[in-house]
C-alpha positions as CSV (number, residue, x, y, z in Angstrom):
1,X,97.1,109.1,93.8
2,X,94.9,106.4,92.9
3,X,94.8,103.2,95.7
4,X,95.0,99.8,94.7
5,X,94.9,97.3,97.1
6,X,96.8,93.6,95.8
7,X,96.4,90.2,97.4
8,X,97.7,87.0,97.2
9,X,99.6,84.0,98.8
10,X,103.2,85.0,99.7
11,X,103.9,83.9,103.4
12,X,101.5,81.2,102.5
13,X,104.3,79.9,100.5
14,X,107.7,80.4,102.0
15,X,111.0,79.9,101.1
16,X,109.7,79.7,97.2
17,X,111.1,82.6,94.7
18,X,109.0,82.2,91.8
19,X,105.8,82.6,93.9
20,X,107.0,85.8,95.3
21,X,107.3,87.2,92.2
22,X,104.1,86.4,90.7
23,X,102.7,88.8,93.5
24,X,105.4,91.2,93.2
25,X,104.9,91.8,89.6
26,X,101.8,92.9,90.0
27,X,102.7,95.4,92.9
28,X,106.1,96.4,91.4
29,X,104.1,97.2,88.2
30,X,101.1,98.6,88.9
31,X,103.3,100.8,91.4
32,X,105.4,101.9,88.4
33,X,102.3,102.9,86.8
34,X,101.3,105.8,88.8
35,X,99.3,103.5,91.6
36,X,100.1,103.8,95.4
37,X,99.5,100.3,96.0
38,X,99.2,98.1,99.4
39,X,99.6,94.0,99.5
40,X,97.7,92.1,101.6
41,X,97.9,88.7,102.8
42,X,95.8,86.5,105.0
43,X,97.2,83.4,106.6
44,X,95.6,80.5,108.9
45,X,96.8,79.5,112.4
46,X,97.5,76.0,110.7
47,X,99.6,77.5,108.0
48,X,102.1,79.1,110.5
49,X,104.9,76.4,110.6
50,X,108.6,76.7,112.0
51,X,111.4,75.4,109.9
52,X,110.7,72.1,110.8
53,X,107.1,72.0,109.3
54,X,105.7,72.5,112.9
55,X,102.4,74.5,113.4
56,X,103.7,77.5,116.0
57,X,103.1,81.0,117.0
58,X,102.3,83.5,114.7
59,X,104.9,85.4,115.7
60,X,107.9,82.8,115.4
61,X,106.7,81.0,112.3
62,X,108.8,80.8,109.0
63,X,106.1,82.4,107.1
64,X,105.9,85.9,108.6
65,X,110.0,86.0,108.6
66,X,109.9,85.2,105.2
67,X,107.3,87.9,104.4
68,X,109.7,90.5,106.4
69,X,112.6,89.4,104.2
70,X,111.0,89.9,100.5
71,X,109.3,92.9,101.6
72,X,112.6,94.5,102.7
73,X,114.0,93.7,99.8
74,X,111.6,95.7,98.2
75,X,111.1,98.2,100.0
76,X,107.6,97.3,100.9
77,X,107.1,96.9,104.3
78,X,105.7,100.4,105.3
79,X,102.7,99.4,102.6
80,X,101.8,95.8,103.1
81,X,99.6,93.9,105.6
82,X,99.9,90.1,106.9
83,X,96.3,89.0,108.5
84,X,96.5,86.2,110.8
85,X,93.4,83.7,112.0
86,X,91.3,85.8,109.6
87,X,92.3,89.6,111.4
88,X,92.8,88.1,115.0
89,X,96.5,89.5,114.4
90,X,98.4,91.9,111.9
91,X,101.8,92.4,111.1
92,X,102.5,95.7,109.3
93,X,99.9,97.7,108.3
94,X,97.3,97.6,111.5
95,X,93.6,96.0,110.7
96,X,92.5,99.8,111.4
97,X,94.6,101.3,108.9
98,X,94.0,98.8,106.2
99,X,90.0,99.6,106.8
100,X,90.6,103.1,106.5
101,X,92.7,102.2,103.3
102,X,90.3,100.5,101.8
103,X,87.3,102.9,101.6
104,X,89.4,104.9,99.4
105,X,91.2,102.8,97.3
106,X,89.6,102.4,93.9
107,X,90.3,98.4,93.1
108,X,91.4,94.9,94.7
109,X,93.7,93.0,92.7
110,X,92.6,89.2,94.3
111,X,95.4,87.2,92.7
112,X,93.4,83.0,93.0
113,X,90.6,84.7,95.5
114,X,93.1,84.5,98.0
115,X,91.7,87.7,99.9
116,X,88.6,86.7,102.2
117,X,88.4,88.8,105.4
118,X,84.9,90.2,105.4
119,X,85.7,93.6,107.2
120,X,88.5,94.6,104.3
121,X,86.1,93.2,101.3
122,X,82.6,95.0,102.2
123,X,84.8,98.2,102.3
124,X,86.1,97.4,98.9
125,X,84.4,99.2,95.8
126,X,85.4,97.0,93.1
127,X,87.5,93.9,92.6
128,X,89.3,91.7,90.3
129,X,89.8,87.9,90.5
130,X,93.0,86.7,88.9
131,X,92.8,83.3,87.9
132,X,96.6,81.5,88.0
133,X,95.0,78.0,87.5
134,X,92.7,77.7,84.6
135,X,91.1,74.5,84.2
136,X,91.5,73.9,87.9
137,X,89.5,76.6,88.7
138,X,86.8,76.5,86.2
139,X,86.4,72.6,86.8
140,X,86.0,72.5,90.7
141,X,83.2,75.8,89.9
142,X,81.2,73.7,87.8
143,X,81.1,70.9,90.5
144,X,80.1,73.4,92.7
145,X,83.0,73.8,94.5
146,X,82.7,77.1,96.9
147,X,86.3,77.3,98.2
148,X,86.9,79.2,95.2
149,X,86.0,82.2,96.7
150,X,85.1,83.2,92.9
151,X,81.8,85.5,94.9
152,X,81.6,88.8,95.1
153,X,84.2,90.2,92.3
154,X,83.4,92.6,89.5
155,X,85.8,90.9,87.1
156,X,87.1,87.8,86.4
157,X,90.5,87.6,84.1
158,X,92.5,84.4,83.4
159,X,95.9,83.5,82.3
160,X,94.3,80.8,80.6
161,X,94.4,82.8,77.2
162,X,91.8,80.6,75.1
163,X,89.4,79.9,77.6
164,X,86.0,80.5,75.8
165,X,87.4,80.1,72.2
166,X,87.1,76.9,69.8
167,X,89.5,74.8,70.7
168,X,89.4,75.2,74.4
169,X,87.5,72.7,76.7
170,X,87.6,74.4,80.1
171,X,83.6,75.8,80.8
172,X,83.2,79.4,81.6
173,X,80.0,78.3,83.5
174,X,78.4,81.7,83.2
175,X,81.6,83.9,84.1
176,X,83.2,86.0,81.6
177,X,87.0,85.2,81.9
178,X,88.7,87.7,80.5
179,X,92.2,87.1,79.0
180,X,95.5,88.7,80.3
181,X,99.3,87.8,80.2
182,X,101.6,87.5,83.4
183,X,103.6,90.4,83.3
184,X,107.0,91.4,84.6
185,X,108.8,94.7,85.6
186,X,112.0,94.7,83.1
187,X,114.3,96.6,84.8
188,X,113.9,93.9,87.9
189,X,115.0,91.5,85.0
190,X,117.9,92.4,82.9
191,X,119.4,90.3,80.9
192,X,122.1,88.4,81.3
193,X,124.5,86.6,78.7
194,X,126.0,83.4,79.4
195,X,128.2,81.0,77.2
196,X,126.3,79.1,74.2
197,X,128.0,75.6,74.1
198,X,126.4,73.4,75.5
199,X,123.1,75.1,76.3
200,X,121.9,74.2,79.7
201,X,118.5,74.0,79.7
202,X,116.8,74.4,83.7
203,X,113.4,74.7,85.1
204,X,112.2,75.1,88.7
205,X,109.7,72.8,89.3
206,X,107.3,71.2,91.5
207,X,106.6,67.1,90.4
208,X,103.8,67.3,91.5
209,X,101.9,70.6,93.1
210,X,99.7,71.6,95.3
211,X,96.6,69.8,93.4
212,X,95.2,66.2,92.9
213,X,94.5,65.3,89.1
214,X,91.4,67.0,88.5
215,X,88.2,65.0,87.0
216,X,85.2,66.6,85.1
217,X,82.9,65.2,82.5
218,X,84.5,61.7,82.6
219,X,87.7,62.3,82.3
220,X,90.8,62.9,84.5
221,X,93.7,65.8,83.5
222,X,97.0,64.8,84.9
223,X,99.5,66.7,86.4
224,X,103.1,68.2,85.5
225,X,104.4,64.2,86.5
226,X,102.5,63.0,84.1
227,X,103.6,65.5,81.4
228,X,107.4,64.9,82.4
229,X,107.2,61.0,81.8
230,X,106.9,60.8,78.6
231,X,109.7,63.6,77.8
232,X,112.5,61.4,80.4
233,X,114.5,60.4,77.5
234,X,115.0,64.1,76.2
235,X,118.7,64.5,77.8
236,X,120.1,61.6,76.3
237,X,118.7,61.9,72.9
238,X,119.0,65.9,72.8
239,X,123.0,66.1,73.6
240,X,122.6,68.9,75.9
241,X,122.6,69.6,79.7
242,X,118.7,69.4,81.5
243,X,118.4,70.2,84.7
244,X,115.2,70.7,87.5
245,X,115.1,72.2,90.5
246,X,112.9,69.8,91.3
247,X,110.5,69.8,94.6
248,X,109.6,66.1,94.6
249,X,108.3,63.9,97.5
250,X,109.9,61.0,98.9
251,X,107.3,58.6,98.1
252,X,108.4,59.7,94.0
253,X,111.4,57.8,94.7
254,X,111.5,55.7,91.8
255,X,110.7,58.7,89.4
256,X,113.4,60.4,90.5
257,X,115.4,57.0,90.0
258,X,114.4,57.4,86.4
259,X,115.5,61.2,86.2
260,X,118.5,60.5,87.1
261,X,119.0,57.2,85.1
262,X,117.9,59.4,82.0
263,X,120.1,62.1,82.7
264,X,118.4,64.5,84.5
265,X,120.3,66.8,86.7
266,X,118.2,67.5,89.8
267,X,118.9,70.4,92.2
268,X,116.8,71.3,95.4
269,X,115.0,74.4,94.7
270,X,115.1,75.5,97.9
271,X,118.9,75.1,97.8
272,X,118.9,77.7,94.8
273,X,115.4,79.3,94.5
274,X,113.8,80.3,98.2
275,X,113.8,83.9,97.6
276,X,113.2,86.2,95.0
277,X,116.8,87.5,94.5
278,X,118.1,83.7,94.6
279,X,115.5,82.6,91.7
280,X,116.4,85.5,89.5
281,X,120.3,84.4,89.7
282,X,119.7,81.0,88.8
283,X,117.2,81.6,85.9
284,X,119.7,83.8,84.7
285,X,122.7,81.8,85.3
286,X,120.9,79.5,83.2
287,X,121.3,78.8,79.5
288,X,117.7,78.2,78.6
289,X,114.5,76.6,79.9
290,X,112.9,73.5,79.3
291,X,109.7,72.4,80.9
292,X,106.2,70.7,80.2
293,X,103.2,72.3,82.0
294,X,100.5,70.6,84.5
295,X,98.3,68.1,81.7
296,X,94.8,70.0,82.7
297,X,97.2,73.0,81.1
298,X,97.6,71.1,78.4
299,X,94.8,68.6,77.4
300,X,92.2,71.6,77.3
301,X,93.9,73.6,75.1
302,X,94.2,76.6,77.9
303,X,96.9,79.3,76.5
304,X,98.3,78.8,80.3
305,X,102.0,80.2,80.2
306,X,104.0,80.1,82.6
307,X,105.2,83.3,84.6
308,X,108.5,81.5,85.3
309,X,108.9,81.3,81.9
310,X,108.5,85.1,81.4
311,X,111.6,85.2,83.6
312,X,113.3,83.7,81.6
313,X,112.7,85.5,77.9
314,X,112.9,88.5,80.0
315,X,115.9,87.9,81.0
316,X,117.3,87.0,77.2
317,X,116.9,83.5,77.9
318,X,115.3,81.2,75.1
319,X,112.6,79.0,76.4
320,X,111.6,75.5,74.8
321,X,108.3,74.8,77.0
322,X,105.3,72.5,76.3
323,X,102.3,74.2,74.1
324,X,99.4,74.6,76.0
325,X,97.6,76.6,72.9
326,X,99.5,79.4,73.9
327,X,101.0,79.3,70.4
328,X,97.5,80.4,69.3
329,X,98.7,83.6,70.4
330,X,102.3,84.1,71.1
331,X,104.8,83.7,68.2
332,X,106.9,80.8,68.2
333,X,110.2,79.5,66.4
334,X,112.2,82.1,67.9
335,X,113.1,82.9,71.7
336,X,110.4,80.7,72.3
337,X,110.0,77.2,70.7
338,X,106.7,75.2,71.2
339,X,106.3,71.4,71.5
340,X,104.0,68.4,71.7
341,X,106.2,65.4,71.1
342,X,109.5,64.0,72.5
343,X,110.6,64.6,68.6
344,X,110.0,68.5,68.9
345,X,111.2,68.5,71.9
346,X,114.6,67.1,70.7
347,X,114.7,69.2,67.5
348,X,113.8,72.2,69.5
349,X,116.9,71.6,71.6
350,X,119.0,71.6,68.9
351,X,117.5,74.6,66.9
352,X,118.2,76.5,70.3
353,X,121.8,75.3,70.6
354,X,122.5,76.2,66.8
355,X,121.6,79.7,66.5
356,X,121.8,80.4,70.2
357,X,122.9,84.0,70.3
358,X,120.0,84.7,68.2
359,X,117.2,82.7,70.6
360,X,118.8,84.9,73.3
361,X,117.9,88.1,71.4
362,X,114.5,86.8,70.3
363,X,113.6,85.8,73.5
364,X,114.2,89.6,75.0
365,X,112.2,90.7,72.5
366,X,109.0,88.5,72.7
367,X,109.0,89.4,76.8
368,X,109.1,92.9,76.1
369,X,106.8,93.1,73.0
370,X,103.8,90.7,75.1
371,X,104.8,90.9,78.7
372,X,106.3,94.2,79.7
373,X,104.3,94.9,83.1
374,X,103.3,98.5,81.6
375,X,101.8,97.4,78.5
376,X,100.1,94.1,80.4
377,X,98.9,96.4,83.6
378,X,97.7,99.6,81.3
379,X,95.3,97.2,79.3
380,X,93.8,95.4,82.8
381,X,93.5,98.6,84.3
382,X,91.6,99.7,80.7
383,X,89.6,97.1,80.1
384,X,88.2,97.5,84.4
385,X,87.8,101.4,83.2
């Protein structure tokens, strides 16, 4: 059996459902494809906290307990690998094992680089860098930024879709991104009817992220706060229920003032969303989503798409989400509805709410016809030959 070796941030970023999945996909479906696969994650001493935020011992930190938990949930833990203080410690898999792994396995999946121990990569025959942030990424390498880590891989794909078309600002700077689609295992996503009237639109959000606004070439690109302000009005001109689990810092007190005073509903994600099996109830105890994307997502012209939002059409439910150009290649009007201005954002909410058995069964539909892991897996693992 073919060895593929996966990487990415998962203990790195505890208690947060959707970010488990995005690594879990990729195991769960290149698993399903015939693979035996192995995750691997690296995590600093400084990134060790207790529940209280406080740097501690590897060994009693939130992050590794967290890692333990979604691993046993899916039956992962006798084929994944948690390095700590770049290999000083291992939990799982020992550092001699993964080695041995390694010389045979045939390709690393390095979901944002995140894999970076130098005994585990020289061993490593080929690799692919999986690019989550496009625009980000591609702006901080062209100011010669090296904590990309973007060295040393044999391919380069992006979830930014149009990146190296017309119509698409963010530089390649000499890499080939290559395009691919965040894909989800169905059957870990059935789907799941609820009632129609009135359509409760949610999101699980962070205000603001784990980046600054980015600048390059003169200008600034904002960030998912920016892109929210100027839809605040949507609940009380669209009629229906909006609602964010919303991660939002104190200091955004007065924007989450003006949620509120706008009628947005605002749940703590980590009240609802912490772990994988905990997101996957509330996206599908939701009616449909509504969100706006990070501005850099938007303002380039990117094709970003959000993997949350492939939860949600997976799981039958319609999606009404900012365009980032990703109706350059996805079809939209149905299951999934595109929008620029608060006016399409409104009249979207009321196409889903009138015909919303229909959006339900379009949205199915478009997740299996453009994400399904197998068709989204069997062309990466085609196109690395």
């Amino acid at each position: 059996m073919t060895i593929v070796l996966v990487s990415g941030a998962l203990a790195n970023k505890p208690l947060n459902g959707g970010e488990a999945w995005v690594r879990l996909n990729w195991v769960l479906g290149l698993r399903k494809l015939g693979f035996q696969v192995y995750f691997v994650e690296q995590i600093d001493r400084e990134a060790c906290v207790n529940a209280a935020g406080v740097v501690t011992a590897f060994e009693d930190c939130l992050n590794l307990a967290y890692f333990k938990q979604v691993l046993d949930q899916f039956d992962l833990s006798g084929s994944a690998a948690l390095l700590y203080a770049n290999g000083e410690q291992s939990y799982g898999l020992s550092r001699a094992e993964l080695l041995d792994i390694a010389k045979d396995a045939a390709l690393l999946v390095n979901i944002s680089g995140h894999l970076t121990w130098e005994p585990l990569l020289r061993r490593l025959r080929r690799k692919a860098y999986i690019d989550l942030d496009p625009g980000f990424t591609q702006f901080w390498h062209a100011s010669g930024n090296a904590g990309l880590r973007l060295g040393g891989h044999d391919f380069y794909f992006s979830v930014g879709e149009n990146i190296g078309t017309p119509g698409c600002s963010i530089p390649a700077h000499g890499i080939r991104w290559r395009p691919i689609r965040q894909p989800v295992v169905l059957e870990h996503w059935p789907v799941r009817a609820e009632e129609a009237a009135p359509v409760r639109f949610t999101t699980i959000a962070s205000w603001r992220g784990p980046y600054g606004p980015v600048e390059y070439g003169g200008k600034t690109f904002g960030l998912k706060v920016h892109e929210f302000r100027k839809f605040i009005e949507l609940p009380e001109r669209a009629g229906q229920t909006f609602e964010i689990a919303l991660d939002i810092h104190p200091a955004d007190e007065q924007d989450r003032i003006a949620l509120g005073r706008h009628g947005w509903q605002l749940v703590d994600p980590k009240s609802v969303a912490a772990d994988p099996a905990a997101f996957r109830r509330y996206v599908q105890a939701s009616g449909a989503e509504f969100s706006v994307a990070q501005g850099v997502y938007v303002d380039t012209g990117s094709g970003w798409f959000s993997d949350r939002t492939v939860r949600y059409l997976a799981s039958g439910k319609p999606a009404l989400v900012q365009d980032t150009g990703f109706s350059r290649n996805l079809p939209v009007g149905e299951g999934l509805l595109a929008f620029s201005t608060l006016q399409e954002a409104i009249a979207g909410a009321e196409r889903i709410a009138a015909d919303y058995e229909h959006h339900c069964r379009a949205a199915r539909k478009l997740a299996e016809t453009f994400f399904d892991s197998e068709k989204v897996l069997s062309k990466f693992i085609e196109e690395i030959g």
